[in-house]
VEXDREN-2710 file (C-alpha; in Angstrom, 1 decimal):
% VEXDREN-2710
k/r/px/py/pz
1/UNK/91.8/29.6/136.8
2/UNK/89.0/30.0/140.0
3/UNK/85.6/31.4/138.6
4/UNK/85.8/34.6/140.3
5/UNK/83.6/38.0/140.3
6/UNK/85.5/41.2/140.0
7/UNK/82.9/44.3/140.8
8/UNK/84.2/47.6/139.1
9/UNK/81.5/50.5/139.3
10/UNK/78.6/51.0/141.6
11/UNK/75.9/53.6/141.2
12/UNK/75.8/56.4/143.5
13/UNK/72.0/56.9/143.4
14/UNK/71.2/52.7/143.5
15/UNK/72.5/49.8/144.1
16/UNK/72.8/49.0/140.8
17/UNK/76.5/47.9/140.1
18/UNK/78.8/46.3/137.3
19/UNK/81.4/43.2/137.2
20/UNK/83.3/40.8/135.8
21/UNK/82.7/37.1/136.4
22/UNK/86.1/35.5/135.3
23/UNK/85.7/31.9/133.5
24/UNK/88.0/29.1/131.7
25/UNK/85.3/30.1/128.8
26/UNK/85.5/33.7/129.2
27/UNK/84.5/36.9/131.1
28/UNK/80.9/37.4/131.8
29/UNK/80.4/41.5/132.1
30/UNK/77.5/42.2/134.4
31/UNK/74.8/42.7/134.5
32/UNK/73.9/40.4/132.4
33/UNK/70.7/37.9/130.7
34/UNK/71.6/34.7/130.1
35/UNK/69.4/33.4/127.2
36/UNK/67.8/30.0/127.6
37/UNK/68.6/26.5/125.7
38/UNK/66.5/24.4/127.4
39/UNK/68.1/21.1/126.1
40/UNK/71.2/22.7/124.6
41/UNK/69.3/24.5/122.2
42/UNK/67.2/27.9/121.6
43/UNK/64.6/27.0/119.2
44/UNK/65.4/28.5/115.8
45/UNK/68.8/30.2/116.8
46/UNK/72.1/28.5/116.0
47/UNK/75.4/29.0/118.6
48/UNK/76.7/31.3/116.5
49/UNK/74.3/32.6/115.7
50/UNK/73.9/33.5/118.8
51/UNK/77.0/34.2/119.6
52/UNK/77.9/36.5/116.7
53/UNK/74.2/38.2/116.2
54/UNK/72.8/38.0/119.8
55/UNK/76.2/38.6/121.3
56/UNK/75.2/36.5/124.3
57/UNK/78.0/35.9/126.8
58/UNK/76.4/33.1/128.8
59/UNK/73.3/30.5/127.9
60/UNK/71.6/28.6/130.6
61/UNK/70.7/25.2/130.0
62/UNK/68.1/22.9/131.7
63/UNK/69.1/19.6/134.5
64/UNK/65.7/17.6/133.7
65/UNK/65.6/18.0/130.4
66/UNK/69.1/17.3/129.1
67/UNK/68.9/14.3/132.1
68/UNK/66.3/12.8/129.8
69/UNK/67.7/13.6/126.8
70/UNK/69.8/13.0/125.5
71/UNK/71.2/12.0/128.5
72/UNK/74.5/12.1/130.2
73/UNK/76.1/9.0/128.6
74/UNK/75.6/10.9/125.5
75/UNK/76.6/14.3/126.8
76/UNK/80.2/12.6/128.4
77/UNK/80.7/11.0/125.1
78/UNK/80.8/14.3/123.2
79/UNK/82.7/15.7/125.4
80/UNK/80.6/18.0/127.3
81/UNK/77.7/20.4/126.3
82/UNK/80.2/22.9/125.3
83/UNK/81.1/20.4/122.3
84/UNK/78.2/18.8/122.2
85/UNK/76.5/22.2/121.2
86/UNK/79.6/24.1/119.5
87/UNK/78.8/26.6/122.0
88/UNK/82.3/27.8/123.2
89/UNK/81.4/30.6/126.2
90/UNK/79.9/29.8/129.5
91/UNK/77.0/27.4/130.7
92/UNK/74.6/28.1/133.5
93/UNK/72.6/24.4/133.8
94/UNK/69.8/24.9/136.6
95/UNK/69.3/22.2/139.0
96/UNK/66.1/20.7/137.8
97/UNK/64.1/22.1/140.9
98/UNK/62.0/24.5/139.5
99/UNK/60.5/21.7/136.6
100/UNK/60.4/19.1/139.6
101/UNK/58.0/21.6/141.4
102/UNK/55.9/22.7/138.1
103/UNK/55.6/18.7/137.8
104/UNK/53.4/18.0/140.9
105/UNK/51.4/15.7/140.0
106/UNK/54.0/13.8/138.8
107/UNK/56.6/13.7/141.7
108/UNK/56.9/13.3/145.6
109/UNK/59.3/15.4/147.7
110/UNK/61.0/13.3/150.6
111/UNK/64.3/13.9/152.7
112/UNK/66.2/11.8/149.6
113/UNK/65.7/14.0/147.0
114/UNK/62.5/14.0/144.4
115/UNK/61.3/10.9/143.1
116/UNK/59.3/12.3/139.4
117/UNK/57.8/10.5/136.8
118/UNK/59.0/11.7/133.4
119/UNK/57.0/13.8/131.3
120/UNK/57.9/11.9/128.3
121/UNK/57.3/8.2/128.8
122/UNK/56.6/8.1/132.2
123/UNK/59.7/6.6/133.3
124/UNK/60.4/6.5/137.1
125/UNK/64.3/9.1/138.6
126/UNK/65.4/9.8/141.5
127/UNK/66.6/13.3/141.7
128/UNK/68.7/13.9/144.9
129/UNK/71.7/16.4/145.6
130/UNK/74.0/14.4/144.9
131/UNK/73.4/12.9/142.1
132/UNK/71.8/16.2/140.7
133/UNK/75.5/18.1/141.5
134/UNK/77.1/14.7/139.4
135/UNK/74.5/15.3/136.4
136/UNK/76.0/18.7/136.1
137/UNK/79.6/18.2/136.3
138/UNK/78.7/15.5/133.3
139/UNK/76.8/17.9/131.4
140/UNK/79.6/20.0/131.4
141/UNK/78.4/23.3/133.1
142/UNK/80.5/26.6/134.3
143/UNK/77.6/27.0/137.2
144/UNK/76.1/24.4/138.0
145/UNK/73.2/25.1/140.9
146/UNK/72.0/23.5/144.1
147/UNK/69.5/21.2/144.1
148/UNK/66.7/23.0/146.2
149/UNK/62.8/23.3/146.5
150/UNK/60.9/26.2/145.2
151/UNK/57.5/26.8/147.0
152/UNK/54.6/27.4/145.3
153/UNK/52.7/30.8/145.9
154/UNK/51.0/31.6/148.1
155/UNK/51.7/28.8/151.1
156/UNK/51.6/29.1/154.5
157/UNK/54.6/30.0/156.7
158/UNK/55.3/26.3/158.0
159/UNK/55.6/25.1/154.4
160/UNK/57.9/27.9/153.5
161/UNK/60.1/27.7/156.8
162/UNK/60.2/23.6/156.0
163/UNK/60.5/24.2/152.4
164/UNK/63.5/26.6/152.8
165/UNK/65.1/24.2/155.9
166/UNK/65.2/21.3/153.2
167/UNK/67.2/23.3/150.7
168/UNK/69.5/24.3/153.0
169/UNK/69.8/20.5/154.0
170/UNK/70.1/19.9/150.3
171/UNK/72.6/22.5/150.0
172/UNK/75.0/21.0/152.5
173/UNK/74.7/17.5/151.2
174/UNK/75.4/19.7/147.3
175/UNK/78.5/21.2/148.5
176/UNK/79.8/18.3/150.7
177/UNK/79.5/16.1/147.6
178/UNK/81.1/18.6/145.1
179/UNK/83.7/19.4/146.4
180/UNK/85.0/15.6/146.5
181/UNK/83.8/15.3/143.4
182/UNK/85.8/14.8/139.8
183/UNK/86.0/17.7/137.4
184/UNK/85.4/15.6/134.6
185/UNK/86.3/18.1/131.7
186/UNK/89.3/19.8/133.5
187/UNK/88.3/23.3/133.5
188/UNK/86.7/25.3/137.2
189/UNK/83.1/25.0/137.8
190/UNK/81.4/27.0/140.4
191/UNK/78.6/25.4/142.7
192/UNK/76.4/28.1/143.0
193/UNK/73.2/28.1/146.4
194/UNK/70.0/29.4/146.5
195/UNK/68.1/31.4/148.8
196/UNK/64.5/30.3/149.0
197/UNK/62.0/31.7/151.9
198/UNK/59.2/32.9/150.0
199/UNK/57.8/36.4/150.8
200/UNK/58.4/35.9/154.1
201/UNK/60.8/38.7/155.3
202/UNK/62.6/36.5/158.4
203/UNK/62.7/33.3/156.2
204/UNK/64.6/35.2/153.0
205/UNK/66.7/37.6/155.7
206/UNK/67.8/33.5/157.6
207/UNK/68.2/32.0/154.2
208/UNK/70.3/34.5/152.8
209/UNK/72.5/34.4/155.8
210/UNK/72.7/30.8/155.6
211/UNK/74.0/30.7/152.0
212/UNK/76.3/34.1/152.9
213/UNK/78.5/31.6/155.0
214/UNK/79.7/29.7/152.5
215/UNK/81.9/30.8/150.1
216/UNK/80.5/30.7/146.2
217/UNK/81.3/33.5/143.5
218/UNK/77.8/33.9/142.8
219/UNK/74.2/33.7/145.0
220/UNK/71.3/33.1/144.1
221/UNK/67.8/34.3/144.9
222/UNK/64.9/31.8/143.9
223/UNK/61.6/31.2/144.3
224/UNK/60.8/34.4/143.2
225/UNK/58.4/35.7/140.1
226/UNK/56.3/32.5/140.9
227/UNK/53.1/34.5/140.9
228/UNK/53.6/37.0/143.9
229/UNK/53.0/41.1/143.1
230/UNK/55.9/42.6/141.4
231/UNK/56.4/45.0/144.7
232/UNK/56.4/41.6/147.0
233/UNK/59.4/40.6/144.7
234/UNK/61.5/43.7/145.1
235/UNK/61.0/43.9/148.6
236/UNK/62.6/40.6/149.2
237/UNK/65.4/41.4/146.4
238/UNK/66.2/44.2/148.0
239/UNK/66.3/42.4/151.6
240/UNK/68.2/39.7/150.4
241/UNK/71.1/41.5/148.8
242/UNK/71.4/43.4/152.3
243/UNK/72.6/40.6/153.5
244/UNK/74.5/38.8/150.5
245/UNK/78.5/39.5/150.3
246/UNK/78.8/42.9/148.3
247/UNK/81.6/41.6/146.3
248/UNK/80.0/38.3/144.8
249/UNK/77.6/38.3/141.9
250/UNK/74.3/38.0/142.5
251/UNK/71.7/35.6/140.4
252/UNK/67.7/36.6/140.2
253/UNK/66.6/33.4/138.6
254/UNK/63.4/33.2/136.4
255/UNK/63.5/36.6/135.9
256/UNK/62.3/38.3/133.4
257/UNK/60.5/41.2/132.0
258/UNK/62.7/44.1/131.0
259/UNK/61.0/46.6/133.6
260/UNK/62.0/43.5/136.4
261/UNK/65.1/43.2/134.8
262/UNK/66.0/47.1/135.3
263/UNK/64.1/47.7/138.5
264/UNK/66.5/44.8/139.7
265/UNK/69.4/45.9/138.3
266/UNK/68.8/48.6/140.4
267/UNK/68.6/47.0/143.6
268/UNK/72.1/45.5/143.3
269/UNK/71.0/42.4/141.2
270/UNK/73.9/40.7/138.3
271/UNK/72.3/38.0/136.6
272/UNK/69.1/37.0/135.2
273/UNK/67.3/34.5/132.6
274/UNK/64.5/34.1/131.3
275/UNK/62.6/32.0/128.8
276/UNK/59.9/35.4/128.1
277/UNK/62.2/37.0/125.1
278/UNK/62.2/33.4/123.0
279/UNK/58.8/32.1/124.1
280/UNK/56.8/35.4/123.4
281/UNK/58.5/36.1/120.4
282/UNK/57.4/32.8/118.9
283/UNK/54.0/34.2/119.6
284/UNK/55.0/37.3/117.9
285/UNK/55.4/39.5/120.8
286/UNK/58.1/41.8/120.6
287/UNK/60.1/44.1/122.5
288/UNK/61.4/46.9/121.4
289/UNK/63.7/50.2/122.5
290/UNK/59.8/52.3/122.6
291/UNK/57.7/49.4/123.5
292/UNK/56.1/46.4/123.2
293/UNK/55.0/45.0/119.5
294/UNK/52.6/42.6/118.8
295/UNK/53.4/41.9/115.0
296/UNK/50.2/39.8/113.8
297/UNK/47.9/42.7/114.3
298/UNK/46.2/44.7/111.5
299/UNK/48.0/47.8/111.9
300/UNK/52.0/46.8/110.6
301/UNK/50.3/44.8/107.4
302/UNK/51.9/47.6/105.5
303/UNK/55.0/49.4/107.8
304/UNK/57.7/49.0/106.0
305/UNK/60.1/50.7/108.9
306/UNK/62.7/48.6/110.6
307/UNK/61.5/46.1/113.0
308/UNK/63.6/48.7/115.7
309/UNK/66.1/50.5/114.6
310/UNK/67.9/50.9/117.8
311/UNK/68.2/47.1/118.4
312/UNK/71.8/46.3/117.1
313/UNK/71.1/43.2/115.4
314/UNK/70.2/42.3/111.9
315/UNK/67.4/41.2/112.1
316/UNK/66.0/44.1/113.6
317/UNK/67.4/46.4/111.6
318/UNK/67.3/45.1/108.0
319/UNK/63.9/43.0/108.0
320/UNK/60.4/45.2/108.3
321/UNK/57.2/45.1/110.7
322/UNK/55.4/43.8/107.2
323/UNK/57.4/41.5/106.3
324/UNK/57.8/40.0/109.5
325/UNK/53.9/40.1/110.4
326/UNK/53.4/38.3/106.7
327/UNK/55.4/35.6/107.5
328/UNK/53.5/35.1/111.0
329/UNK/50.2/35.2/109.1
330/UNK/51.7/32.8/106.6
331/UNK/53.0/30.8/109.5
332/UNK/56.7/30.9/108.1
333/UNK/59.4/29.2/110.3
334/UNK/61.8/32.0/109.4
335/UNK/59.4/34.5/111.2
336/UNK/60.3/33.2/114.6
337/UNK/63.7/32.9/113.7
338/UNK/63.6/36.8/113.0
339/UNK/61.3/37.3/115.8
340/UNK/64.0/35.5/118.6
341/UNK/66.9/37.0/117.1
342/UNK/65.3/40.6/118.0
343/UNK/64.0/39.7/120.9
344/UNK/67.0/37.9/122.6
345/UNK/69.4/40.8/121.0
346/UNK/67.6/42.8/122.7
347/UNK/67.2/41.9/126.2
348/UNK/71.3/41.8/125.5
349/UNK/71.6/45.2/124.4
350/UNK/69.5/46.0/127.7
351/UNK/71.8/44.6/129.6
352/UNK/74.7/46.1/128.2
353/UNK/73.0/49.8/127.8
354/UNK/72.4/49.1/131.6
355/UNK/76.3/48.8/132.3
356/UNK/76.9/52.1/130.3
357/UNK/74.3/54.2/132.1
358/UNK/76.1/52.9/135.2
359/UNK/79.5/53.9/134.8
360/UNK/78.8/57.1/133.6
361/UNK/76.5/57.7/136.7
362/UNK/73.3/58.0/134.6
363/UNK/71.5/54.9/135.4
364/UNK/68.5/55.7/137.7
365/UNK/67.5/58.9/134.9
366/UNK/67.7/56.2/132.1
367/UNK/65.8/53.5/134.1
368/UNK/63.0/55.4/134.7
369/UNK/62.6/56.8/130.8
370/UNK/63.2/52.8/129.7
371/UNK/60.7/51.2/132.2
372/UNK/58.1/53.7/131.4
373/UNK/58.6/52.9/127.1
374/UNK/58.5/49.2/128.3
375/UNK/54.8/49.5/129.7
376/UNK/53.9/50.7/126.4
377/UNK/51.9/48.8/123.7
378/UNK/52.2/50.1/120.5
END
């Protein structure tokens, strides 16, 4: 079966819309966050537990990282990250871009690809398209993304406009080479490109045009909540998707918070990911259905109410603010555990609440009430 995207509802007061992305390892309803296993893991959260708590239909997974280790010989052996991981619904694997460019000091960007210097042992790669677009296919990925370059903000316009002609170059050489390429587990993989451009509105409307002409069942929008104001970033979401086919899915990558998620959604965006919801709740950041929790502080030493109520998962539901803030200050592992498990099952049930408000026409009311209790501290 062809990876395909099946749109169903669209808002009639956004753009905000919902779908079906059809898989060999199941239906992805949009939108939707994909949570994110750097190297085939989320730190303290099992597959199935991730699977039967989080209810995550999708995980991304990370090019450079699983490149290094534990490798591809490894990853081919097992049969794939699917195996590999007992992880039996879809995988996103980025192309490695985005660490190549947060690694400049230790690479060079030529017309080849990315020659890098790992961060490990300081072994010498070359990344390039092609080889980027094999890695993928060996890993074992449902979408597997174009190897591009994501430009630091702010630069000029002449690094953005040769910046975002090299990815397009790169994008060719992608697509030429996967589609001759072996399918090396036997089920449909999707190549998905990436529109890059900066905030520069002619350099996102050309890129997006660009990637428009080739067919893909999802697009992608990158370079994007790399340090720019959040209004920069929805004025070039919203200009892209103008020009993006209406009946593909459409990927915000490296983003993000849950008011960017929903102010997104509601310019016509599908897909997101994030590392925020797993990082910050290692810190003890939480977020909640009426705001944002910071657990170590003073005040939930003795709350003994549900972590959030609202938030159908376990974790949040049976375990308290004290208990979880004493096993913070105690530095207990299973505090992060608890902590991810809320935080990732809820950016899911955001999602999914999204998708409801949308097909019964209520979305921009419920937006507005959610993005405000998201700028909340408590």
């Amino acid at each position: 079966m062809a990876i395909t995207f099946t749109k169903k509802v669209t808002d009639s007061q956004t753009e905000a819309r919902t779908g079906i992305l059809h898989t060999d390892h199941g239906e992805i309803h949009t939108p939707i966050f994909m949570p994110v296993g750097t190297g085939a893991s989320i730190k303290g959260v099992s597959s199935l537990e991730l699977e039967s708590i989080v209810h995550a239909e999708i995980m991304l997974s990370n090019t450079y990282h699983l490149f290094l280790r534990p490798g591809t010989d490894v990853l081919s052996a097992a049969g794939g990250i699917h195996k590999f991981m007992q992880w039996h619904h879809p995988v996103l694997t980025d192309s490695g871009g985005y660490q190549v460019y947060s690694l400049s000091k230790l690479r060079k960007i030529k017309e080849e690809g990315v020659a890098f210097s790992s961060h490990i042992d300081g072994s010498k790669h070359l990344f390039t398209p092609e080889n980027v677009v094999e890695t993928q296919l060996k890993i074992g990925a449902d979408f597997i993304m174009a190897f591009d370059e994501c430009p630091p903000y702010p630069c000029e316009y002449k690094y953005a406009l040769t910046s975002m002609q090299l990815t397009h170059r790169w994008w060719q050489r992608c697509y030429d080479y996967f589609n001759t390429a072996k399918r090396p587990y036997g089920y449909d993989v999707a190549l998905i490109p990436i529109c890059q451009g900066s905030v520069y509105k002619d350099l996102r409307t050309a890129s997006a045009q660009y990637i428009a002409s080739f067919e893909s069942p999802v697009y992608a929008i990158g370079g994007l909540s790399v340090g720019e104001k959040n209004d920069d970033m929805y004025e070039m979401i919203s200009l892209v998707n103008q020009h993006l086919p209406p009946n593909r899915a459409r990927y915000l990558m490296g983003v993000g918070t849950p008011e960017n998620i929903l102010r997104s959604i509601e310019l016509g965006v599908d897909m997101f990911d994030c590392v925020l919801p797993s990082r910050n709740a290692r810190h003890g950041l939480l977020y909640t259905t009426q705001g944002i929790i910071n657990i170590k502080n003073a005040k939930w030493k003795d709350d003994f109410s549900p972590i959030d109520i609202e938030t159908p998962c376990y974790a949040s539901q049976e375990y308290t603010k004290a208990y979880l803030r004493h096993l913070f200050v105690c530095g207990e592992l299973l505090g992060c555990q608890i902590a991810t498990l809320h935080n990732l099952s809820f950016f899911l049930w955001l999602v999914r609440a999204a998708r409801i408000q949308i097909k019964n026409g209520t979305f921009l009311g419920w937006k507005n009430k959610m993005v405000e209790k998201m700028q909340r501290r408590l």
